[in-house]
N, C-alpha and C positions, 0 to 999 in steps of 0.2 A: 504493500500500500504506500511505505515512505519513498518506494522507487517509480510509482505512477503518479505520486503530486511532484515530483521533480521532476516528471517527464510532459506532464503538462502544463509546471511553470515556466518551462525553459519553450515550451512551443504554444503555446497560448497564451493570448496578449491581456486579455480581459483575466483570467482565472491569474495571472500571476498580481495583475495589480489588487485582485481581491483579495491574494494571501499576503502582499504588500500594506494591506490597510491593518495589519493588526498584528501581533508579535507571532511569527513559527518559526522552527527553529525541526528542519529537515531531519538531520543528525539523532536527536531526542523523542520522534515524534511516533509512539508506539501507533499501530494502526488501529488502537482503539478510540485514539486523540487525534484523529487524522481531523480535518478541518470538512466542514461539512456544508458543500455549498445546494442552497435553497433552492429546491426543484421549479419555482416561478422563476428563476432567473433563465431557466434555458426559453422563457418565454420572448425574453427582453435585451439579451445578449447574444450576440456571436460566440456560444461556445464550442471552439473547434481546435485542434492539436494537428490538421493537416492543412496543407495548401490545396486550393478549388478543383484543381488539375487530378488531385488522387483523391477527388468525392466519388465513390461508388454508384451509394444509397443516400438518400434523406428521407432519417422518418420525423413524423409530423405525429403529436397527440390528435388524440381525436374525439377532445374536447370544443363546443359552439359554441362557449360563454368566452370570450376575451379571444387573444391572441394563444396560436399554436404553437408547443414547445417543437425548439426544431433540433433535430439531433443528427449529423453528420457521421457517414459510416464509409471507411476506405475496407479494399476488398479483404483485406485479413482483418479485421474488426468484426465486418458482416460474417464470415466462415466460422469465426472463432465463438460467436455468439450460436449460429446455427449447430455447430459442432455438441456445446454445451446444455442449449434446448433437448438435443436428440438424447442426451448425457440423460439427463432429468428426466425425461418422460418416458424414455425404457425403463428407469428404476422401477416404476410405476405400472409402466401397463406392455412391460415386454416388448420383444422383439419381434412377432408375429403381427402383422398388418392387420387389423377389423375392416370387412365394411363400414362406412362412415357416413353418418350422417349430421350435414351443418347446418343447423339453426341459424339460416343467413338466406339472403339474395347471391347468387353469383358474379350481381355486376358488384360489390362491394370489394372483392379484390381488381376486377379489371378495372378500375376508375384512373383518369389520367393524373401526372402530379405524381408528387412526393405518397412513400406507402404511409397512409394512417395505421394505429398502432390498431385498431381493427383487423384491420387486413390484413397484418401481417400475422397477428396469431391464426386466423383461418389459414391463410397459405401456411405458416409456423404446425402446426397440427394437420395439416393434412396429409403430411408427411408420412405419419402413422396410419394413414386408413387407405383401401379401397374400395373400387366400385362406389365414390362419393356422390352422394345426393343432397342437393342445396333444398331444404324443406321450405323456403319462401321464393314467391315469385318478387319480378322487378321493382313490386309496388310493397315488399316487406308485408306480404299475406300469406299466411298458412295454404300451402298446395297439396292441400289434402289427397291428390289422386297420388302425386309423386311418394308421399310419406306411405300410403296403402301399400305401392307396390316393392318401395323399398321393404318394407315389414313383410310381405307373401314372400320375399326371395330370401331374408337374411334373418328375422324374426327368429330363430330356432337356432341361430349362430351367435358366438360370441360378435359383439358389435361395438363400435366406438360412436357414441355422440360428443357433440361440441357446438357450443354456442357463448356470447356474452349472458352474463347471468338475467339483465332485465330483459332482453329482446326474447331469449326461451321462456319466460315467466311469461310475457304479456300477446307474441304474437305465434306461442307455440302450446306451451301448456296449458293456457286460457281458453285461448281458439280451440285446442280440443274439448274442452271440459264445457265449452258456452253450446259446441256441438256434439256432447254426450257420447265420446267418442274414446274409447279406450285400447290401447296397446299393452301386449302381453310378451315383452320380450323376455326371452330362457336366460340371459347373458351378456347384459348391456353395461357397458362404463360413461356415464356421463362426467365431465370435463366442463367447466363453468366459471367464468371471472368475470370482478367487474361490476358497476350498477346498483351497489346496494346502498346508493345517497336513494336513489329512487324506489328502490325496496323499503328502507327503512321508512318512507315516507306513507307507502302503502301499509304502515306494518305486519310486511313481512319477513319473517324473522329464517334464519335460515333451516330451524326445523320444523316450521311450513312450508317450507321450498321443496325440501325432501320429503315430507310426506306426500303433495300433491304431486310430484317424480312417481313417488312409486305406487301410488293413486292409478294414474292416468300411463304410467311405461313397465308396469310388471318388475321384473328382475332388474332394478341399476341398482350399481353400487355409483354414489355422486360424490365427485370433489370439486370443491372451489379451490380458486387457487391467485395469488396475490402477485402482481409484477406491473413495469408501467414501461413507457414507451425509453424512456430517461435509460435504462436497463433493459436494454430488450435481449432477449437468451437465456435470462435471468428467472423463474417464477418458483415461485413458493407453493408447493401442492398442500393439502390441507388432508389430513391422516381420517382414519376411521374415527377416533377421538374427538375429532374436531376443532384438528392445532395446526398450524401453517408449521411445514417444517424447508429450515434451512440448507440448500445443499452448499458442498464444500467447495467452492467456487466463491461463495459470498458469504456476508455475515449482516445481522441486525442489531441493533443499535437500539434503546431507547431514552431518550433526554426530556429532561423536566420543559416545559414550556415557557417554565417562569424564567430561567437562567441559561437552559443545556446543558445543566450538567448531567454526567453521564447517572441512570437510574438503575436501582436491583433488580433481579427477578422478581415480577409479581408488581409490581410498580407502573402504574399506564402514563403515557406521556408519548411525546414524539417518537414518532418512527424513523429512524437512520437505516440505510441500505447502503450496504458494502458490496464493490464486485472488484473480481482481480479483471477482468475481461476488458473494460475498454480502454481503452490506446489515441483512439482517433478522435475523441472529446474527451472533456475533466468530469465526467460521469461514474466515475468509480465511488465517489463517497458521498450521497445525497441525504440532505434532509427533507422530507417529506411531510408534506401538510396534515397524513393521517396519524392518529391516535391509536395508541394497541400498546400490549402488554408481553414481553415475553417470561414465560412460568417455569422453564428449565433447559436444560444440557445435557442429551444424551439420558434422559429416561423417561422419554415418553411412552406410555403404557403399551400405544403399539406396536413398540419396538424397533422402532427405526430411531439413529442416532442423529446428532444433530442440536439445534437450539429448536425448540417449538411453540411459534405465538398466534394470538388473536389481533385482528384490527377489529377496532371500536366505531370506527366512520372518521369523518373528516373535522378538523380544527373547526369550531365553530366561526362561520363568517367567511370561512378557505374558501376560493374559487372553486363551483361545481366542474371539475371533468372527468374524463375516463370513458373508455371504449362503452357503453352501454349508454351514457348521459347522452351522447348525440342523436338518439332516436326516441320521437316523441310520439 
């Protein structure tokens, strides 16, 4: 971590004059004290560590409320973040491809422009499935015929779903339930981030989400799972328990609101995100607008190692974004 804030003081102009305004000091600086810059600033700044000529990629949040954060990716940034996604999500649900189905419109990833952090996790996830079916049409409406026949061919097999968490609550498991209409899959993993400023608004809680899954789709086993555009490669899957667990690529953070300093286990307050992975912007040590709490270190009950925490929602008065907020 002391070796990527030197490497993007020394090649970004804005991030060095930020750690310029206040005392650091390289040499001393454990990567739990790494300096932690404000995830609104990738809104408001040029934060970049390459010259224009080696831009790959630019992702764009894909948040409607203000301006988009913009995040710059040369080609070994973008592979090494893919690399690590693919890391992450086999943990999980193995190396064997599912049928897939995305709780989305198709033209959502073909849109012109910079990739939205939308679209990239559909394209990011689709990786893991075949035979994909976009279960909404252009106009983000349940296509019911499409979802029938995906389910006669794959219903009785192990299957992957995926969607943002409000868009599958409001124009997937609703729309079933408004038309009485229930699936009985043998072997389904659903896969879900994202959207809960507007779940919480609806009060629902995440185990109403889960009962009305397995209400209306038979056999899922459902994870949410925590990451943002700022970090892309990066996501936090959410255990049988119902704890976001860290992998070893990255670490969390939580600091008081009133000061930053750093807080215990079991203590809620800001959330800090750690990644060893980017290179190509000063994105490796963010603070984040959301609230959560991390409870432990390698003993969560489900057995997986690691740190494993809760987000609480958003700083009250924080700008509403995130891949689910854009659809109304």
């Amino acid at each position: 971590m002391s070796q990527l804030s030197q490497h993007h003081y020394q090649h970004c102009e804005a991030y060095r004059r930020l750690l310029d305004s206040r005392p650091f000091d390289f040499a001393s600086a454990a990567h739990t004290e790494q300096f932690p810059v404000a995830a609104r600033l990738f809104k408001d700044l040029a934060l970049t560590s390459i010259q224009s000529n080696d831009v790959f990629r630019q992702m764009r949040s894909s948040g409607t409320s203000g301006q988009a954060s913009k995040i710059t990716l040369d080609g070994e940034s973008a592979k090494r973040q893919s690399q690590v996604l693919v890391k992450i999500l086999q943990s999980w649900l193995g190396k064997q491809r599912r049928p897939m189905l995305l709780i989305d419109a198709p033209s959502t990833v073909k849109k012109a422009g910079a990739m939205t952090a939308r679209a990239a996790g559909l394209q990011g996830l689709s990786f893991f499935g075949r035979h994909h079916c976009y279960a909404l049409n252009e106009n983000m409406e349940l296509d019911i015929e499409k979802v029938r026949d995906f389910f006669s061919k794959y219903g009785k097999q192990p299957v992957l779903i995926f969607g943002f968490t409000f868009i599958v609550w409001q124009t997937f498991i609703q729309a079933l339930a408004q038309q009485n209409i229930n699936f009985d899959f043998a072997d389904a993993i659903l896969i879900h981030g994202g959207g809960w400023k507007k779940m919480q608004d609806q009060a629902v809680t995440d185990g109403i989400f889960k009962a009305s899954i397995y209400k209306t789709l038979g056999n899922v086993s459902v994870h949410d799972y925590y990451g943002m555009v700022e970090q892309t490669g990066t996501i936090y899957m959410q255990c049988e328990k119902g704890f976001l667990h860290t992998p070893v690529w990255s670490d969390v953070l939580i600091r008081s609101p009133q000061d930053l300093s750093l807080l215990e286990h079991g203590e809620a307050g800001l959330i800090q995100v750690n990644s060893v992975l980017p290179t190509s912007y000063p994105g490796h040590c963010i603070l984040t607008e959301d609230l959560g709490t991390v409870f432990g270190e390698d003993d969560c009950e489900c057995g997986r190692l690691g740190k494993y925490f809760k987000v609480h929602g958003r700083v009250p008065k924080a700008q509403v974004k995130g891949c689910s907020d854009t659809f109304s």
